[in-house]
C-alpha positions in Angstrom: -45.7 75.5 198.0 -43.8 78.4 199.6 -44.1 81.2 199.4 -41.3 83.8 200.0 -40.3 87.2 199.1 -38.0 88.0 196.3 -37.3 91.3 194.5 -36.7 90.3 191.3 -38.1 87.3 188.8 -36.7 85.6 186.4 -38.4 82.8 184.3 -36.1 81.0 182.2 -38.7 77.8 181.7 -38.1 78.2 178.0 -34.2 77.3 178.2 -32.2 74.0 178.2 -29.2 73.7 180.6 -27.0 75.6 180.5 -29.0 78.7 180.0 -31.0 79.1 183.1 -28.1 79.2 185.0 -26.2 81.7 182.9 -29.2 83.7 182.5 -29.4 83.9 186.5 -25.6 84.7 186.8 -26.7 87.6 184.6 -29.3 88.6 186.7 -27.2 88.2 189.6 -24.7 90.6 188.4 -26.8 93.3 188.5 -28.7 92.7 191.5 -28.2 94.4 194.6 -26.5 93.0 197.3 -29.0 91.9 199.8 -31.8 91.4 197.2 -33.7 88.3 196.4 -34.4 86.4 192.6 -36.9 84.3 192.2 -36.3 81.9 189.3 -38.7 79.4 187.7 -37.0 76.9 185.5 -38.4 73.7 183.9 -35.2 71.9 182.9 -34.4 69.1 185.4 -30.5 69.5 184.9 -31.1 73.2 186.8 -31.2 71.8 190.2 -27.9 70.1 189.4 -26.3 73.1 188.2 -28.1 75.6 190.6 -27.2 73.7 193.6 -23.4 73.7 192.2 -23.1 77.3 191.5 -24.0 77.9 195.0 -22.0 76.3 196.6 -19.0 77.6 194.8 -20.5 81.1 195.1 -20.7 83.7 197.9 -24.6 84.1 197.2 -27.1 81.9 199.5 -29.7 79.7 198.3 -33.2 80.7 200.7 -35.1 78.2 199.1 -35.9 75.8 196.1 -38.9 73.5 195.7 -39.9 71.4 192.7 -43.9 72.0 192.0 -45.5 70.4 188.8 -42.3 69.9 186.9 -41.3 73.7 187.8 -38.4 74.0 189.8 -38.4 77.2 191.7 -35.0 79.1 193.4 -34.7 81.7 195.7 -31.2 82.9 195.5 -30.0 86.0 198.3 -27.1 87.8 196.3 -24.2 88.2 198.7 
């Protein structure tokens, strides 16, 4: 398990793709640049569309890690 620093959390275990990803674009958006989120999702389509929205973003993806059937992101806002 790692263990990073992030500045904000966001637990979206509760939603079905596609919410945790929209609910982290929200977050996102009002996020300062340079700042961390942490999110903890349970839906194994997240990794798909995390992974995606990076790499068509300008924010950076510090780490992600799947533990006990929680996947866990740490997204830098850019």
């Amino acid at each position: 398990m790692s263990v990073m620093h992030f500045d904000q959390l966001l637990d979206v275990s509760e939603f079905n793709c596609p919410m945790p990803l929209l609910k982290a674009k929200q977050a996102l958006r009002y996020l300062e640049q340079g700042k961390v989120l942490k999110v903890i999702a349970t839906d194994a389509g997240s990794v798909r569309d995390f992974a995606t929205f990076i790499k068509h973003s300008e924010h950076e993806m510090l780490d992600m890690y799947e533990l006990e059937q929680h996947y866990y992101y740490f997204i830098c806002k850019n």
